[in-house]
C-alpha positions as CSV (number, residue, x, y, z in Angstrom):
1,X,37.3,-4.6,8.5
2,X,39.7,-2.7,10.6
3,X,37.0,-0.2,12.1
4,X,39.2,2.6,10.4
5,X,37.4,5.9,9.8
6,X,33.8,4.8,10.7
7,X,33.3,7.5,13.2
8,X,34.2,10.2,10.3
9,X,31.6,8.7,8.1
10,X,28.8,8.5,11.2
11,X,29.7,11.7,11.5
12,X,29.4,13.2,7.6
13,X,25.7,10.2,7.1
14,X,24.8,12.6,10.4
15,X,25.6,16.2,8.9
16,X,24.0,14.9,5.9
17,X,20.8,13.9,7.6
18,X,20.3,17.0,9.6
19,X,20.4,19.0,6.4
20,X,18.6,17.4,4.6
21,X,15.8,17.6,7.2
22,X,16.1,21.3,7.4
23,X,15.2,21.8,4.0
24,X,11.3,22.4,2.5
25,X,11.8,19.0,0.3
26,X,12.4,17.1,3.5
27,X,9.2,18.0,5.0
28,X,7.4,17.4,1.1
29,X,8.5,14.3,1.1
30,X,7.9,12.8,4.6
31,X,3.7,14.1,4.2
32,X,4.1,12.6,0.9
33,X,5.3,9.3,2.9
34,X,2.7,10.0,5.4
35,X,-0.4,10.2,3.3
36,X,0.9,7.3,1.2
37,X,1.0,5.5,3.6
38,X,-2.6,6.4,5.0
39,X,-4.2,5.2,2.1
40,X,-1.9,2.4,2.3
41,X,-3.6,1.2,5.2
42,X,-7.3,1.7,4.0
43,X,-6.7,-0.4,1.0
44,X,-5.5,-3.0,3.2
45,X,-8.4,-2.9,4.9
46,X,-10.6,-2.5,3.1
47,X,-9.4,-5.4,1.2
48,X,-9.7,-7.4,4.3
49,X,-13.0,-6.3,5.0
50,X,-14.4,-7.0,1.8
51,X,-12.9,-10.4,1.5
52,X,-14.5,-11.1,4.6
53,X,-18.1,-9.9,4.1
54,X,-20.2,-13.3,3.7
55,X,-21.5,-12.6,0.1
56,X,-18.1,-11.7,-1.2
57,X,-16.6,-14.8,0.5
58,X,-19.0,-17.3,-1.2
59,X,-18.7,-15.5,-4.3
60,X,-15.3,-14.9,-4.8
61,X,-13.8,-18.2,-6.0
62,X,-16.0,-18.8,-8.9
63,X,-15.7,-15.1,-9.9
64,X,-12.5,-15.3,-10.2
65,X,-12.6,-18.4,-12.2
66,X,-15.0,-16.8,-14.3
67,X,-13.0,-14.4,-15.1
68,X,-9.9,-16.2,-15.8
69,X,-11.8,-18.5,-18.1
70,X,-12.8,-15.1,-19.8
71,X,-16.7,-16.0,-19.1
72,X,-17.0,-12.6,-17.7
73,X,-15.0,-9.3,-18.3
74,X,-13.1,-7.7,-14.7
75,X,-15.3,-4.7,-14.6
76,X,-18.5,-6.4,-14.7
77,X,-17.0,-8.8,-11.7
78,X,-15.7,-6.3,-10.0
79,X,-19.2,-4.4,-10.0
80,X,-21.2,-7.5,-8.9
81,X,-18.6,-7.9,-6.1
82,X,-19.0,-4.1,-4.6
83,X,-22.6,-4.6,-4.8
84,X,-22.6,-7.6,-2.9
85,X,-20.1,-5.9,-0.5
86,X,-22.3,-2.8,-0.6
87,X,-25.5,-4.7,0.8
């Protein structure tokens, strides 16, 4: 509240930060981040492109009713979906 002491812990968050980035694990970790977030973006998408393909579109909402009234198992669906997709 009073502002006390906030440029010593700037200071030691700062130290802190540049160490840590020195250090192997630093690097692991951020091409870690980096490919995680890579395939991140592909799902995404490639979720969006395969709700928008025409066939997938039309067939979509009764698939999934289908397979919330248990008429049809998820893989199966999921297959008929990617071959529609896929053509």
């Amino acid at each position: 509240l009073k502002r006390d002491g906030l440029d010593a812990v700037w200071r030691s968050i700062e130290d802190f930060r540049k160490a840590a980035e020195t250090g192997a694990e630093f690097a692991k970790r951020r091409a870690q981040q980096a490919n995680t977030w890579l395939w991140s973006e592909i799902r995404e998408g490639l979720t969006a492109a395969f709700r928008a393909h025409p066939a997938v579109a039309k067939a979509l909402p009764e698939t999934e009713q289908r397979v919330a009234a248990g008429e049809i198992n998820p893989a199966a669906a999921a297959r008929d979906l990617l071959r529609r997709f896929q053509t």
